[in-house]
C-alpha positions, -999 to +999 in steps of 0.1 A: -044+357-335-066+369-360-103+366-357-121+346-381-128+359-415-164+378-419-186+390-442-184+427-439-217+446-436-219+457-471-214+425-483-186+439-505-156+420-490-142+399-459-123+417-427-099+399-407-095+413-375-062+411-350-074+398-315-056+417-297-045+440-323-019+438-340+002+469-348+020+472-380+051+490-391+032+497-423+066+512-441+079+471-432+053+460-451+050+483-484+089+471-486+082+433-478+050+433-504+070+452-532+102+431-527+077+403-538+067+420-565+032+433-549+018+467-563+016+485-531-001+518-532+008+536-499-020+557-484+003+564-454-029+555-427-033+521-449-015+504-479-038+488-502-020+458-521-031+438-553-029+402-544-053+381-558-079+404-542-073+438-532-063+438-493-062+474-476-039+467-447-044+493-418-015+499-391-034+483-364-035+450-386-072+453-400-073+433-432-098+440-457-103+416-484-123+435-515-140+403-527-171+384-521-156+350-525-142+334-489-117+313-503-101+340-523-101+361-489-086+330-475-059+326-500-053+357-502-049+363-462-027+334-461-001+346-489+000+378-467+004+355-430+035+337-452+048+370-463+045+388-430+046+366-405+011+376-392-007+358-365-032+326-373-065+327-383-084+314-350-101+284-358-137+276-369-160+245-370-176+263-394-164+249-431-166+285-446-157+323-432-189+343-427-211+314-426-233+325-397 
């Protein structure tokens, strides 16, 4: 499961976070992304992928979302869940990601 998207500390983009993590066969993914028609760029450590919002994807499932709006991090996290089969977000009361 992933932890709840969150602001990161820069306040330049979102995280999600695999709870426990969640390790990725990052060549899998560069060839499920482009097979969808994804620009991947592989950084063999991380791929970075042009959604709606640039995600870096690291091999232990880190997701970093390079936007400051939360519902473009959620779209954007949920296109990849589809694509990959990733874990759920976990859920929130809260109504937005990063609101407290």
């Amino acid at each position: 499961m992933y932890r709840r998207l969150r602001l990161c500390s820069n306040h330049g983009g979102y995280e999600a976070i695999a709870d426990p993590p969640n390790a990725l066969d990052l060549r899998s993914v560069r060839t499920v992304l482009e097979e969808a028609s994804i620009p991947v760029l592989d950084a063999r450590v991380m791929l970075i992928a042009t959604l709606e919002s640039e995600v870096t994807i690291s091999r232990a499932g880190r997701l970093l979302f390079k936007t400051q709006d939360a519902r473009v991090a959620e779209r954007t996290f949920e296109r990849l869940r589809s694509l990959l089969g990733l874990p759920e977000m976990e859920p929130s009361e809260r109504s937005s990601p990063g609101g407290g």
